[in-house]
C-alpha positions as CSV (number, residue, x, y, z in Angstrom):
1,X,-33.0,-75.9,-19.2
2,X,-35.0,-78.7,-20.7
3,X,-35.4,-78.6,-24.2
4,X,-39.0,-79.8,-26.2
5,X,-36.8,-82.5,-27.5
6,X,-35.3,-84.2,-25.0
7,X,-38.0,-87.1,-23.7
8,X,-38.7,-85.9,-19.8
9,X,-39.6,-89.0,-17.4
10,X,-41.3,-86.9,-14.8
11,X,-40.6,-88.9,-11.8
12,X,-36.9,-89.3,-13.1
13,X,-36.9,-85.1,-13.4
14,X,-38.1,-85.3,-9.7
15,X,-35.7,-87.1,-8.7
16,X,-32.8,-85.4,-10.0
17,X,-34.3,-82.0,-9.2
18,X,-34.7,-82.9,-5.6
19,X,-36.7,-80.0,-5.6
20,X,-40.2,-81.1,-6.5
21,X,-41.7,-78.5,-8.1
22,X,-40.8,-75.7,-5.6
23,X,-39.3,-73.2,-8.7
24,X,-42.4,-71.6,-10.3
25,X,-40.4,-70.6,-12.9
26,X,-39.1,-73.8,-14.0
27,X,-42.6,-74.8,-14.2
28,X,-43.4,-71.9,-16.1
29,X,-41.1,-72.8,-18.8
30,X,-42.2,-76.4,-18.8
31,X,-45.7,-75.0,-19.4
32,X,-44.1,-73.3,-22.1
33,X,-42.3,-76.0,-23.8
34,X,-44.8,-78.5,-23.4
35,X,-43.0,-80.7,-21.1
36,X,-45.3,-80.6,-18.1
37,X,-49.4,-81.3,-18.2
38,X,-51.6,-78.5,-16.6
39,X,-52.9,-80.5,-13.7
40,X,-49.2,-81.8,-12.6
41,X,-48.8,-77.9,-12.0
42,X,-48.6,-76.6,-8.4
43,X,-50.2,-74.8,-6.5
44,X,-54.2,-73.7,-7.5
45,X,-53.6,-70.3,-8.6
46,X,-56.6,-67.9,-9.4
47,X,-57.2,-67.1,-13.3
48,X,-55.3,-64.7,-14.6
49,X,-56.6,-61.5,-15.7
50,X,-53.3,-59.4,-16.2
51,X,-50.6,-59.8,-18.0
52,X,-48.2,-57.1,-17.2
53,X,-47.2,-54.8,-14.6
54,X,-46.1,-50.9,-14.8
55,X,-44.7,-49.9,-11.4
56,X,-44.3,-46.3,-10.9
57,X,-42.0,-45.6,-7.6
58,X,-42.2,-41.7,-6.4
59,X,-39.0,-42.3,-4.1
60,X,-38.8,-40.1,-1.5
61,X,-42.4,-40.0,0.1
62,X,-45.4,-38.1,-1.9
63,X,-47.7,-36.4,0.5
64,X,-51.3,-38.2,0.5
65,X,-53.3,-35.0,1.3
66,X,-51.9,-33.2,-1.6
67,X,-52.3,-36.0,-3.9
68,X,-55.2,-39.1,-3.7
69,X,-56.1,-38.5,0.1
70,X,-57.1,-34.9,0.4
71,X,-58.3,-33.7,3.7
72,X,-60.3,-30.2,4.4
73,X,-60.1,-30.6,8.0
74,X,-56.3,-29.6,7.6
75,X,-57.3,-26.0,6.1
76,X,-60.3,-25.8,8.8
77,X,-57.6,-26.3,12.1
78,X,-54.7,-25.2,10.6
79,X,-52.1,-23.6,13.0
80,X,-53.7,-25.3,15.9
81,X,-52.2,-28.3,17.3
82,X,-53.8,-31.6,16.8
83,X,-54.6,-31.4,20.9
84,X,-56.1,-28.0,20.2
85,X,-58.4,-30.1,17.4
86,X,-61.3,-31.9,18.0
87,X,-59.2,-34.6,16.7
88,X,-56.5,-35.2,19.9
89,X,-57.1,-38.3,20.0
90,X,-55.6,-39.2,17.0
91,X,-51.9,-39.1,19.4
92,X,-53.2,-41.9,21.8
93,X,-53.6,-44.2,18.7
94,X,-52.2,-47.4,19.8
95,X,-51.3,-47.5,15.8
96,X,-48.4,-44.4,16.8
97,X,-46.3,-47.4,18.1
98,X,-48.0,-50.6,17.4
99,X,-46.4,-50.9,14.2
100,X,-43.5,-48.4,14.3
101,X,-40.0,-49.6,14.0
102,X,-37.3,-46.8,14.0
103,X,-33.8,-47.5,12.7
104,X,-32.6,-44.1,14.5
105,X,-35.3,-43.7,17.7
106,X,-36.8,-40.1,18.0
107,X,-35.5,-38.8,14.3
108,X,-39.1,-38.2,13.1
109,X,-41.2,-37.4,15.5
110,X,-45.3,-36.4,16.1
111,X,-45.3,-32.7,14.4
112,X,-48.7,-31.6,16.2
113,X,-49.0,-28.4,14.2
114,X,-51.9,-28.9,12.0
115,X,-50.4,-28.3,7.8
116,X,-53.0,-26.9,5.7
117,X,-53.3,-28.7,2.1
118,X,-50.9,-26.4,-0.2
119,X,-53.4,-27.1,-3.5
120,X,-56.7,-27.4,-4.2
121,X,-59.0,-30.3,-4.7
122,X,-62.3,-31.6,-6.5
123,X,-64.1,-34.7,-8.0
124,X,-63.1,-35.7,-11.1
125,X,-65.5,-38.3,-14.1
126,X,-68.5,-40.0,-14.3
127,X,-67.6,-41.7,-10.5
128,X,-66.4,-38.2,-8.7
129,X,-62.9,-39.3,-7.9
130,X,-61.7,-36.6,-5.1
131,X,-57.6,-35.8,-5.9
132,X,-56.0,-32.7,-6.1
133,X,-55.4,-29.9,-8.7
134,X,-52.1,-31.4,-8.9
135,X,-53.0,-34.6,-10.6
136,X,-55.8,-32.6,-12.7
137,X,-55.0,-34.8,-15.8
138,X,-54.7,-37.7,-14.7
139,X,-58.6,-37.4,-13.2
140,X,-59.6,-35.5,-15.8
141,X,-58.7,-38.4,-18.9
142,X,-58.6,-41.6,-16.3
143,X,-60.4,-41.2,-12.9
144,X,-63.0,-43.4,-13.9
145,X,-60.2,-46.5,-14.5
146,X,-58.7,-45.3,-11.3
147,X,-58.7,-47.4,-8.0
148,X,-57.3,-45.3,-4.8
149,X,-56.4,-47.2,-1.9
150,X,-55.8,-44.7,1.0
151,X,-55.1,-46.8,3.5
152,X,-51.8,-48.5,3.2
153,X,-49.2,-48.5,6.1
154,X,-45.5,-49.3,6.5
155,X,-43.2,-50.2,10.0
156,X,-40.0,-47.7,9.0
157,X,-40.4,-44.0,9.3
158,X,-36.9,-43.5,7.5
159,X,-36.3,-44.4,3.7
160,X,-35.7,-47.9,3.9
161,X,-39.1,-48.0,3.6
162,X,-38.3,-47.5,0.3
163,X,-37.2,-51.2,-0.1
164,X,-39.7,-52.3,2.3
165,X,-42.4,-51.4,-0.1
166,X,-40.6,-53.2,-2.8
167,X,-39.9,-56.1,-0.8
168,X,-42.0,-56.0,2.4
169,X,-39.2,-56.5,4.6
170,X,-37.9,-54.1,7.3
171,X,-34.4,-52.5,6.2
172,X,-32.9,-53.7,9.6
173,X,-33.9,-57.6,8.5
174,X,-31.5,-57.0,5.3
175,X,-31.8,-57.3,1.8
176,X,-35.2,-59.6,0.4
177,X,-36.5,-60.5,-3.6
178,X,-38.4,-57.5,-4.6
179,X,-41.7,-58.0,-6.2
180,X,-40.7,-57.6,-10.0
181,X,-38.1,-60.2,-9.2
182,X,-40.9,-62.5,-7.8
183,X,-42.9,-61.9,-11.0
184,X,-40.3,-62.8,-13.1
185,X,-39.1,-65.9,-11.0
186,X,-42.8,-67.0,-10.8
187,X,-44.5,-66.3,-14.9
188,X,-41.1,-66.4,-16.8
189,X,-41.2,-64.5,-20.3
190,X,-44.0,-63.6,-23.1
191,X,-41.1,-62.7,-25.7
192,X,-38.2,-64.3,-26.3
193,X,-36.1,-61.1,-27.3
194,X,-36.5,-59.1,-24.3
195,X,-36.1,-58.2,-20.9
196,X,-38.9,-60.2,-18.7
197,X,-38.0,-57.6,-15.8
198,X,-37.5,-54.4,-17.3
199,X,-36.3,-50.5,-14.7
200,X,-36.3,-47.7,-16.0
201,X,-35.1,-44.4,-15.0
202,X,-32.6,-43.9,-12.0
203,X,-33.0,-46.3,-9.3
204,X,-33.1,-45.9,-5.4
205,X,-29.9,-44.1,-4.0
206,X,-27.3,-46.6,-1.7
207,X,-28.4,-44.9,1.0
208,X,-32.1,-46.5,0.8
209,X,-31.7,-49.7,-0.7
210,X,-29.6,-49.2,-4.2
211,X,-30.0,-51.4,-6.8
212,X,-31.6,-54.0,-4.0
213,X,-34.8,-52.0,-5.4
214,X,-34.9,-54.1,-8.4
215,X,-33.2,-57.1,-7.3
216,X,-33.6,-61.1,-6.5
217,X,-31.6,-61.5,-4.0
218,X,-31.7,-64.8,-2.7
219,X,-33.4,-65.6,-5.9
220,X,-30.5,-65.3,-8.6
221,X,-29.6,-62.3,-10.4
222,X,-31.2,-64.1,-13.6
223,X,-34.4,-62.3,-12.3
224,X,-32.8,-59.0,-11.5
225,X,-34.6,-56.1,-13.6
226,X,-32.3,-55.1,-16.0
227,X,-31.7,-51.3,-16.4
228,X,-32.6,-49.8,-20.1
229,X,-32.7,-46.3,-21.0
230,X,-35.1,-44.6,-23.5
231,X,-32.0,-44.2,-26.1
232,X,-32.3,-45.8,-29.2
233,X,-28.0,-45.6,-29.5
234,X,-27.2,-46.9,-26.6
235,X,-30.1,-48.6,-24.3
236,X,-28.0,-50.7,-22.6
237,X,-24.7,-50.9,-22.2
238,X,-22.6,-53.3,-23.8
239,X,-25.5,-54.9,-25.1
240,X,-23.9,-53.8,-29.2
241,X,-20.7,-55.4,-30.5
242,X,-17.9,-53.2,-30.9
243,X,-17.2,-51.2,-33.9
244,X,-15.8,-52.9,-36.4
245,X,-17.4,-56.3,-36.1
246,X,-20.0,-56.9,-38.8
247,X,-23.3,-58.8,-37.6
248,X,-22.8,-62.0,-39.8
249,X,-19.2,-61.9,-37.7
250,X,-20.7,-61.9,-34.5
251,X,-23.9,-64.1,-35.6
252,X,-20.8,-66.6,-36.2
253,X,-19.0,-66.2,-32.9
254,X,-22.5,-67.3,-31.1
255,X,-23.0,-69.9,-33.0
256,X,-20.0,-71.2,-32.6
257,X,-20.5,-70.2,-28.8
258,X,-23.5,-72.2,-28.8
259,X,-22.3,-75.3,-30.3
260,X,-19.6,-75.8,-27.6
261,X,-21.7,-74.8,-24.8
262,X,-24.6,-77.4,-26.1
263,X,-21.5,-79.9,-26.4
264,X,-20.8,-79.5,-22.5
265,X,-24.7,-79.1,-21.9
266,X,-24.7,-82.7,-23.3
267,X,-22.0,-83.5,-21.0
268,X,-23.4,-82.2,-17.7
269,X,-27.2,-82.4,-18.9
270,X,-28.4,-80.9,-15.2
271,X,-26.1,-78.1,-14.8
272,X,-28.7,-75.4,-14.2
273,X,-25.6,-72.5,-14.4
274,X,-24.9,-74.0,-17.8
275,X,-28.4,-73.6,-19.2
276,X,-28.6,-69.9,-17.4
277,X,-25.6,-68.9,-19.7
278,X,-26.7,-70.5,-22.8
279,X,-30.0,-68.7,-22.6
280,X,-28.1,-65.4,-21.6
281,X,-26.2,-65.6,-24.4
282,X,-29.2,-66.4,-26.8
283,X,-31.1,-63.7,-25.0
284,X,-28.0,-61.0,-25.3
285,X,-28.1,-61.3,-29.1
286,X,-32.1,-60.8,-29.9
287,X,-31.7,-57.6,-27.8
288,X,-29.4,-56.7,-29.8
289,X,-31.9,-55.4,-32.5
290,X,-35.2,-55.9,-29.8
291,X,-34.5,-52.8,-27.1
292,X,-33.4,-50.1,-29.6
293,X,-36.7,-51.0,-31.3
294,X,-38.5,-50.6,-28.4
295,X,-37.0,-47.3,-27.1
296,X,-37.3,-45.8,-30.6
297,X,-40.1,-43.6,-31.1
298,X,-39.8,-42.6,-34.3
299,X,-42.8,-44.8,-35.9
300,X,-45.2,-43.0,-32.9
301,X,-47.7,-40.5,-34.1
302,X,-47.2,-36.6,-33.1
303,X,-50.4,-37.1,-31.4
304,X,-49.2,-40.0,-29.4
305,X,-46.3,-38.0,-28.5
306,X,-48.1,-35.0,-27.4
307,X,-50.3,-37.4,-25.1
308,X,-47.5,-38.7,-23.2
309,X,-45.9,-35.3,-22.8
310,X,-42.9,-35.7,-25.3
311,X,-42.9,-32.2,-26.6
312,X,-42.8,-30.5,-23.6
313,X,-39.1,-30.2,-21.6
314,X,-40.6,-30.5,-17.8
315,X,-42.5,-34.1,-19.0
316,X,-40.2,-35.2,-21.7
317,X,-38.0,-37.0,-19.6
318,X,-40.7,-39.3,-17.8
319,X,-43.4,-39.0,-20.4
320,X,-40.5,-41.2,-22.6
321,X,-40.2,-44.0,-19.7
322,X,-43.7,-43.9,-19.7
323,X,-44.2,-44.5,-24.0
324,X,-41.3,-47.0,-23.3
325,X,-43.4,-49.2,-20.9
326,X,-46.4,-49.2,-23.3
327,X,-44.4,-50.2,-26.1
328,X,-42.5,-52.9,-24.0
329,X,-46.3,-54.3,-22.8
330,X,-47.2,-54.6,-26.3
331,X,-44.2,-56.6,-27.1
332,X,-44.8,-58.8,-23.9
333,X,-42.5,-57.5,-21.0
334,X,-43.8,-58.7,-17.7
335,X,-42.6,-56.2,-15.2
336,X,-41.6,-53.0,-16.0
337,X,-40.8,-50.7,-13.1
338,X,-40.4,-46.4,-13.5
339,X,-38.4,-45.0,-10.8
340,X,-39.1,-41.0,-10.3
341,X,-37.3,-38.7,-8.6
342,X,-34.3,-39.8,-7.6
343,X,-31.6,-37.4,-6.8
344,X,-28.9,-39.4,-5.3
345,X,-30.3,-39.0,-1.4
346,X,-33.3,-39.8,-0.2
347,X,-35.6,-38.9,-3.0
348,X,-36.7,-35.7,-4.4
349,X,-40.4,-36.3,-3.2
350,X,-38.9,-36.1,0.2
351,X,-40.8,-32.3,1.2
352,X,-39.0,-31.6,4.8
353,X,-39.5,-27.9,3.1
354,X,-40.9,-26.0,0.5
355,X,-43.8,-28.4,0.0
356,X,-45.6,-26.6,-2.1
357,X,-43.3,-25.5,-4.6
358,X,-41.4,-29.4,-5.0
359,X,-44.5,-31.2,-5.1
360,X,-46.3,-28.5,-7.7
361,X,-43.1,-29.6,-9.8
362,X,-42.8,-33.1,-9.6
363,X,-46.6,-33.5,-10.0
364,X,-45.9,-31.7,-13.2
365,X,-43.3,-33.6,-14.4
366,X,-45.4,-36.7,-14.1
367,X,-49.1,-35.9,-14.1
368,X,-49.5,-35.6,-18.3
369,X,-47.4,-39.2,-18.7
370,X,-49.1,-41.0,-16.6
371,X,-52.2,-39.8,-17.4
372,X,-51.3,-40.6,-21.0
373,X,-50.0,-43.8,-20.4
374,X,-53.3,-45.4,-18.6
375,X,-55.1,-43.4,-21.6
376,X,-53.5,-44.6,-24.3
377,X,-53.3,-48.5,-22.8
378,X,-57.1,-48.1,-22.8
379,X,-58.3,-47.1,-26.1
380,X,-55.4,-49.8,-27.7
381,X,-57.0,-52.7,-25.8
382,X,-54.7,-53.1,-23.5
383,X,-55.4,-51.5,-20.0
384,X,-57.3,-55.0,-19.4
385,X,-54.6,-56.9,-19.4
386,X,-51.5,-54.5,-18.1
387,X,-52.1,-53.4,-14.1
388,X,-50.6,-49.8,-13.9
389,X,-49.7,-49.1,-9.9
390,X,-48.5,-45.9,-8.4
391,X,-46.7,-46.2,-5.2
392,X,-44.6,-44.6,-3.1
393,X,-42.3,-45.5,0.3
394,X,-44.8,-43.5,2.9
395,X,-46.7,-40.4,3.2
396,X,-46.1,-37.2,4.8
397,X,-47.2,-36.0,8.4
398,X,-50.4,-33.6,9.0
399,X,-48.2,-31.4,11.1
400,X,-45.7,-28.9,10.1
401,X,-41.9,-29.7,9.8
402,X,-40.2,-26.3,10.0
403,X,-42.2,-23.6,8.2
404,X,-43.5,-25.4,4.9
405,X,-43.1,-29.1,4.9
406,X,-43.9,-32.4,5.9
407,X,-41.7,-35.2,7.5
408,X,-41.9,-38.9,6.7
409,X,-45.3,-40.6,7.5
410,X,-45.4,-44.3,8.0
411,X,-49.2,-44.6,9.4
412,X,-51.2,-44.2,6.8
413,X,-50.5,-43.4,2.8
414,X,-51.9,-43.9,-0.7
415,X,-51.3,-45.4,-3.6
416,X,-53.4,-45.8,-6.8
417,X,-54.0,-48.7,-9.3
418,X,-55.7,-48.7,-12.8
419,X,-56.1,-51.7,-15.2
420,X,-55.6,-55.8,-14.6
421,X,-58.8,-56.3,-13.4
422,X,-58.9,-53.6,-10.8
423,X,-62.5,-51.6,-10.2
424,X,-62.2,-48.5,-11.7
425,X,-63.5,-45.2,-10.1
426,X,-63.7,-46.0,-6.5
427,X,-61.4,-45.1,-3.6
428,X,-60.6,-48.3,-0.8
429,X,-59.8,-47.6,2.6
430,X,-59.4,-44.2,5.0
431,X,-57.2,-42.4,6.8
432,X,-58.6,-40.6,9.6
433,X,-59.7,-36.5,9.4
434,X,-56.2,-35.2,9.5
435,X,-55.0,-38.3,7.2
436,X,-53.0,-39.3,10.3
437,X,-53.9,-43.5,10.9
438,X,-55.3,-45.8,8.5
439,X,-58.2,-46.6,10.0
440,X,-60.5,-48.5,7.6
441,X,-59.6,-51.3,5.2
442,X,-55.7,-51.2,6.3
443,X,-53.0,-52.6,4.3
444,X,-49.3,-53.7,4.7
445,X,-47.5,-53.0,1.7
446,X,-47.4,-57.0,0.7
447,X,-51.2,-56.8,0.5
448,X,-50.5,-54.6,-2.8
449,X,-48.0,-57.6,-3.5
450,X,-50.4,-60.4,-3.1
451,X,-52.9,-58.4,-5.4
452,X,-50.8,-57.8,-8.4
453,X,-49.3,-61.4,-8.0
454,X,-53.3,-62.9,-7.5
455,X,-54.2,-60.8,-10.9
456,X,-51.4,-62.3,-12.6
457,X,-52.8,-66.0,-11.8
458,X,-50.3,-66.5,-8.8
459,X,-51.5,-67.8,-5.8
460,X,-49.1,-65.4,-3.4
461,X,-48.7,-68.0,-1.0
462,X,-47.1,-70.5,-3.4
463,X,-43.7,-68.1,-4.1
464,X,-41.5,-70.1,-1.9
465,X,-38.3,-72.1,-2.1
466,X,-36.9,-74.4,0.2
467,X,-34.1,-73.4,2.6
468,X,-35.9,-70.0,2.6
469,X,-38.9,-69.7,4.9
470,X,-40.8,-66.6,4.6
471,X,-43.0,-65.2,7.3
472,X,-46.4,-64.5,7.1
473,X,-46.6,-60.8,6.2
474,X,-44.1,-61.6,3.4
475,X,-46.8,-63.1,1.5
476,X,-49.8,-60.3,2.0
477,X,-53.5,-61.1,1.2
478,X,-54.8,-59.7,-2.2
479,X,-57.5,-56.8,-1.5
480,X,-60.6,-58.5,-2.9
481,X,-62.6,-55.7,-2.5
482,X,-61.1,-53.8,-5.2
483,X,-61.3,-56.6,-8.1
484,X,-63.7,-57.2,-10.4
């Protein structure tokens, strides 16, 4: 890396970079460091009006209907096929294949026997946000900051699509950067003592992407998310010296460290590994005394804790990553991505059976945090400037599976947004009657991409390198319609 006091001849720097200006994130951290004027920046991005992003993953598939999406036409046919409905016409979609692509052909198929809702519904604030009974706090404190897009739609019916929604690639075409990984490669850090790509919780299973849920891929593991976990004594491995070894000890053996790695830094001056180590190491030893601060909640009020749903066993757990991520927002982490429930398969939002009784749980597991969360960003001043997104891999089918579920639902989902410029209080997009198709306002999952990247000032379409062409749908279109 370049330093503010080494004298940078730009067309010499383009030269030896060979490059141009294709690494956003080097130019990020020119911005930073003064070595690079505004206008010599490319491309035109928009204005930024976010700073941060919380990313919420429900892994496994949470049903739309019994979440942001509810539909009373499933209690009014219920038990009847969808041919039996006035709606058979939702099979001959040309939707059903158009945009299906099956890693095992005929696993999930059309269930045609209409599913009734298994909770109740209403309107919630000032703007009558319809969700279900399930998510009751979260409409009651924050449906008014709420944006619900119910219209989103994904080509794998298994759970890779639970790292296609993170990186808007089909499982079958391989591993791809994810979209924290993008951030990060793209904006660089606010702090210099922490994490700029932050996961918390337990991440995807193997079987559905792994670790490749938070990772860079063909980007570098420098903009992998690095795992923390809400323990002030140990948040992340090896991260403290071993016993024994004072702090002025170890303060000594980076300095020393740092000296001989700035004497080879002089030696090979564009050795971009070389600077990537020098920084880790300078970055390793302010987190030292940075992420036990920030996963400590002792200095938080009882009321705060209350609010997030710390004193309660079936919200502890989540309401903590949730506290975490405000905490890390305020201390400028870019991208910090929640994974819930993960249960080393598929996901434990995943309702083949019993429905009613695994979603009624989960929802309560999550619903006080999040709603907390958006609540307490808000009346700090924050909200503005930190976009909160809950997603998850695909929906569930209108038809029965079995006696009480649902199976996997590729053709039409939702997801909600709050914060970072977002409208607050509407709903964007529609499935149809039985919450079958997306039908109005559709979205590919790099359209929620392209928004959070356009609210953080990044012109989506300028996140390439060279040697590594990206199609069009990799880059999405931001959803205008939904900011302000």
């Amino acid at each position: 890396m370049l330093g503010v006091q080494q004298q940078v001849d730009r067309r010499a720097f383009l030269g030896r970079a060979g490059l141009g200006f294709g690494s956003l994130a080097l130019t990020a951290m020119l911005h930073r460091e003064g070595a690079l004027r505004a206008e010599d920046a490319l491309p035109a991005a928009p204005p930024a009006k976010a700073k941060s992003i919380i990313w919420i993953f429900l892994i496994g598939g949470m049903s739309q209907m019994e979440s942001f999406d509810p539909k009373p036409e499933l209690n009014k046919y219920a038990g009847k096929t969808i041919e039996e409905s006035p709606y058979k016409a939702t099979l001959d979609s040309p939707y059903v294949k158009k945009n299906l692509r099956e890693v095992i052909e005929g696993l999930h198929k059309v269930h045609p026997k209409i599913y009734p809702m298994q909770v109740g519904h209403r309107k919630f604030g000032q703007s009558g946000l319809e969700m279900s009974d399930w998510w009751a706090r979260t409409g009651e404190l924050c449906a008014d900051d709420l944006c619900l897009v119910r219209s989103m739609w994904t080509t794998d019916n298994n759970h890779g699509a639970q790292i296609q929604f993170h990186t808007g690639r089909h499982s079958l075409e391989g591993p791809f950067p994810t979209i924290g990984s993008w951030v990060h490669y793209g904006l660089g850090s606010l702090n210099d003592n922490l994490p700029q790509f932050v996961v918390l919780g337990t991440p995807l299973a193997d079987c559905c992407g792994g670790v490749q849920g938070h990772g860079a891929n063909y980007l570098g593991p420098k903009h992998d998310g690095i795992q923390l976990v809400v323990d002030p004594k140990n948040p992340l491995p090896f991260a403290a010296p071993d016993r024994g070894v004072y702090q002025e000890e170890q303060a000594a053996e980076f300095a020393l460290l740092g000296r001989l790695s700035r004497l080879s830094a002089a030696e090979y001056p564009d050795d971009p590994a070389l600077a990537a180590r020098i920084k880790s190491y300078e970055l390793a030893y302010e987190m030292q005394a940075a992420v036990p601060d920030v996963v400590n909640f002792a200095a938080e009020s009882a009321e705060v804790q209350k609010l997030y749903g710390l004193d309660q066993a079936a919200t502890k757990t989540f309401g903590s990553q949730c506290l975490a991520a405000r905490r890390m927002v305020e201390r400028g982490v870019r991208f910090i991505q929640l994974y819930h429930g993960s249960n080393g398969g598929a996901g434990a939002w995943d309702a083949h059976g019993g429905l009613k009784a695994g979603h009624s749980k989960l929802c309560g597991q999550i619903d006080q945090p999040i709603a907390g969360l958006i609540h307490d960003l808000k009346r700090r001043g924050l909200l503005d400037e930190t976009l909160v997104v809950i997603g998850t891999e695909f929906g569930r089918t209108p038809g029965a599976q079995g006696s009480d579920g649902r199976d996997h639902h590729p053709y039409g989902f939702s997801i909600a947004l709050a914060g970072g410029g977002i409208r607050g209080g509407i709903t964007h997009g529609a499935t149809d009657e039985l919450g079958f198709h997306a039908v109005e306002n559709r979205h590919y999952v790099t359209d929620l991409h392209a928004t959070l990247l356009w609210q953080l000032g990044i012109h989506p379409r300028s996140l390439e390198i060279p040697g590594r062409k990206r199609l069009d749908v990799d880059f999405g279109e931001p959803i205008r319609e939904i900011l302000i």
